[in-house]
C-alpha positions in Angstrom: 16.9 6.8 -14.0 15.9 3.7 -12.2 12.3 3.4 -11.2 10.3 1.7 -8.4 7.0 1.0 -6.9 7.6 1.1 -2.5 4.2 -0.3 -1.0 3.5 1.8 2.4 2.0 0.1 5.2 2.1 2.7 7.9 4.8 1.0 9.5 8.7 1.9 9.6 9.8 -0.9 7.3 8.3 0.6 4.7 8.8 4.1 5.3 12.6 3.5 5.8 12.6 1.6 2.6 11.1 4.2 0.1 13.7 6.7 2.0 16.4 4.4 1.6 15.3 4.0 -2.2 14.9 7.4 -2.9 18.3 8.6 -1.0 19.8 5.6 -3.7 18.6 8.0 -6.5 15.7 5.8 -7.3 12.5 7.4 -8.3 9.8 6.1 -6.4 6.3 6.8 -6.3 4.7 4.6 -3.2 1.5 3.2 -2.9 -0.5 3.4 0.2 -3.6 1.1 0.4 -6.6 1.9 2.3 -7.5 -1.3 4.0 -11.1 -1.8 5.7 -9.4 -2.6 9.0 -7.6 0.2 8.8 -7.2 2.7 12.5 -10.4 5.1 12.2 -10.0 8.8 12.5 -12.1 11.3 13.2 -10.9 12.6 10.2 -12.3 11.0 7.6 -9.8 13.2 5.2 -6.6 12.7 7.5 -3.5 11.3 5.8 -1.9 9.0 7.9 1.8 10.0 9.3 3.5 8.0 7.2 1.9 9.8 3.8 2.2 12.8 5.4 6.6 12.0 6.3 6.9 10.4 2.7 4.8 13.2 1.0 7.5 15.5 2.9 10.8 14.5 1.2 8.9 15.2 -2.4 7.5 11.2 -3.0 4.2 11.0 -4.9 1.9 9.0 -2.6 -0.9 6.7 -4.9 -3.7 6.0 -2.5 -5.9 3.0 -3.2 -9.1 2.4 -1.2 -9.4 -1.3 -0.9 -12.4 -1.3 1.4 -14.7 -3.1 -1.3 -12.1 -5.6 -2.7 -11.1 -6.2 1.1 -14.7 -7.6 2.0 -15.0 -9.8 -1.2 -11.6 -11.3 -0.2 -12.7 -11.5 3.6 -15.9 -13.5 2.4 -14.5 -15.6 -0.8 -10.6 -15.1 -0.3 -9.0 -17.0 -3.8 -6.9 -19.1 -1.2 -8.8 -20.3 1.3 -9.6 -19.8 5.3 -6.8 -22.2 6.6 -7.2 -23.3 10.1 -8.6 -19.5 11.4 -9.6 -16.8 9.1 -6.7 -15.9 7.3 -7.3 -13.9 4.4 -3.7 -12.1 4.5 -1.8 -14.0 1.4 -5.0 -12.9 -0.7 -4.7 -9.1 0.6 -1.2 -8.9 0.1 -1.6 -10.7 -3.7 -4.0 -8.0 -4.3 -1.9 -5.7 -3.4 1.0 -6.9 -5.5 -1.5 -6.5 -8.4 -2.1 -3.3 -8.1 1.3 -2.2 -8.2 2.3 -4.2 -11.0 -1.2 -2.2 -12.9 0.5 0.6 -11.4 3.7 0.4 -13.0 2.5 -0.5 -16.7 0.1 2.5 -16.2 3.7 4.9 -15.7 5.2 3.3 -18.8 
């Protein structure tokens, strides 16, 4: 069976990609990253929608809280501030990383 990583944002996009993955037959485990700008809730414990949906149709949800990396990027990010503050490339790299260490850790 065909494995893959789906990185959840909390948008659709994403969402509808893991569901299209997993309706393909692919086995898919999705990662959902804590960010530090993330919407508060009054819940600390509350699972955003989007867990909650993909957690639904039976797709393990790996949570990563990326509040500590995400203020060493914010204040030394690998790439540089650009014109404005723009540390997104170096979120999105680390992100990328920790699905790859993701997927070696499931082989």
């Amino acid at each position: 069976m065909t494995k893959a990583i789906g990185c959840i944002s909390g948008g659709l996009d994403s969402t509808l990609a893991v569901c299209l993955m997993q309706k393909q037959g692919i086995e898919v485990v999705a990662l959902h990253v804590l960010h530090l700008w993330r919407p508060l809730s009054s819940d600390a414990q509350a699972k955003p929608r989007t867990v909650r949906d993909i957690e639904a149709r039976g797709v393990r949800v790996e949570t990563i809280d990326a509040t500590e990396p995400d203020l060493k990027i914010v204040r030394h990010p690998e790439h540089g501030f650009g014109k404005r503050m723009n540390p997104c490339i170096d979120c999105r790299i680390w992100t990328l990383r920790q699905a790859r260490r993701l997927i070696k850790e499931k082989e």
